[in-house]
C-alpha positions as CSV (number, residue, x, y, z in Angstrom):
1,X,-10.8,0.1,-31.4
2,X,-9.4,-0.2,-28.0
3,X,-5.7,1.0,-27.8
4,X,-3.5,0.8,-24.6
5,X,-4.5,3.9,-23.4
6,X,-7.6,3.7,-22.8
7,X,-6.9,0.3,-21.0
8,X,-4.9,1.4,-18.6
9,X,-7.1,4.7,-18.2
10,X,-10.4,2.1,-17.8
11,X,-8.2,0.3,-15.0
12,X,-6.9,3.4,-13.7
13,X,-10.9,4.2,-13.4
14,X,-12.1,1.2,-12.3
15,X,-9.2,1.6,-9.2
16,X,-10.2,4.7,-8.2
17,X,-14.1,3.7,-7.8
18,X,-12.5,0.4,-6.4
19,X,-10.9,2.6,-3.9
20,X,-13.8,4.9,-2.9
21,X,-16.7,2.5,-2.9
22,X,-15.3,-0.6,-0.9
23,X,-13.0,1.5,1.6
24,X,-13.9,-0.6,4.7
25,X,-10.3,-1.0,6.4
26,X,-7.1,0.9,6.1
27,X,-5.1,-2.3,5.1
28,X,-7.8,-2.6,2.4
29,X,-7.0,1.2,1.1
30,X,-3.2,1.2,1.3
31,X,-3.3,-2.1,-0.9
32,X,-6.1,-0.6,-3.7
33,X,-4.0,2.8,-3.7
34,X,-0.5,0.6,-3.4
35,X,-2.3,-0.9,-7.1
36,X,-2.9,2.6,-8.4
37,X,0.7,3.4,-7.9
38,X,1.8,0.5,-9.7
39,X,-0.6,1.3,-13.1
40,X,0.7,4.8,-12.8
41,X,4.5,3.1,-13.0
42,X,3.8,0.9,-15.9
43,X,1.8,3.3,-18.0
44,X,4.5,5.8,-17.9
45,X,7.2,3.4,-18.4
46,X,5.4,2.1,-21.5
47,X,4.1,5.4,-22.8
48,X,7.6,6.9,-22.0
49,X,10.6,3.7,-23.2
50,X,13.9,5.6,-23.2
51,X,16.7,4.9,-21.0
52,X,16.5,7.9,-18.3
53,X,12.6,7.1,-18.3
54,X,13.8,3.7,-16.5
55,X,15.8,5.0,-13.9
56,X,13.1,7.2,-13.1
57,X,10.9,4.2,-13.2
58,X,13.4,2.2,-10.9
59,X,13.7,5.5,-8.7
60,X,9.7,5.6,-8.4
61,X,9.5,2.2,-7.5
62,X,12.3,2.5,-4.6
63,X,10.7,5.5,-2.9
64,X,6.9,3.8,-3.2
65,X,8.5,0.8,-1.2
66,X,9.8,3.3,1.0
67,X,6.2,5.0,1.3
68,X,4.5,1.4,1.5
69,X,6.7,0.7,4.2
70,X,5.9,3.7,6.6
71,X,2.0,3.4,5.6
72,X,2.5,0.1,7.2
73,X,4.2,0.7,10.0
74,X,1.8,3.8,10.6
75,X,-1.4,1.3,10.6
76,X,0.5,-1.1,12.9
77,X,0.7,1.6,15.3
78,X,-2.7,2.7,14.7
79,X,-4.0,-1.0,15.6
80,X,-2.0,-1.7,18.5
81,X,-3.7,1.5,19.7
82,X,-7.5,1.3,18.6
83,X,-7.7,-2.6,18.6
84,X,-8.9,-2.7,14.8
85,X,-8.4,-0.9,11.7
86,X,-11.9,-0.1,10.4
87,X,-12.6,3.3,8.8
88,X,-15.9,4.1,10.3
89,X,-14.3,4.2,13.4
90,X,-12.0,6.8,13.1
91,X,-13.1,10.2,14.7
92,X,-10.0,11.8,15.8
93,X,-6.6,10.5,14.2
């Protein structure tokens, strides 16, 4: 029988080979790994329901915006100076 755990661990799964098979862009990666952070979120806030687990929850969310934020401003800078934002061109960051 398939319980919740093993849902969100076959997702969890499924993100990570998401991640490291189709990684063609940066945008691309900072989305697919923006998605792992979010199963990580809801699996602990499910697995873990008592009150100080949802401020930690809330608190999580806040500083992932934060980090989603500078990842994006980060790969702005990084096109507006290379012209693209492919990974195989990367040699020296």
């Amino acid at each position: 029988m398939i319980t919740l755990n093993n849902i969100f661990v076959l997702v969890l799964l499924c993100a990570l080979f998401s991640l490291y098979h189709n990684m063609k862009t940066f945008l691309l990666a900072l989305l697919k790994l923006e998605f792992l952070q979010l199963i990580i979120i809801i699996y602990s806030l499910l697995m873990f329901m008592t009150i100080s687990t949802m401020s930690y929850t809330i608190i999580l969310l806040t500083l992932s915006v934060c980090e989603a934020g500078v990842g994006l401003s980060i790969l702005i800078s990084y096109m507006s100076f290379h012209g693209n934002d492919y990974v195989k061109g990367v040699t020296k960051v």
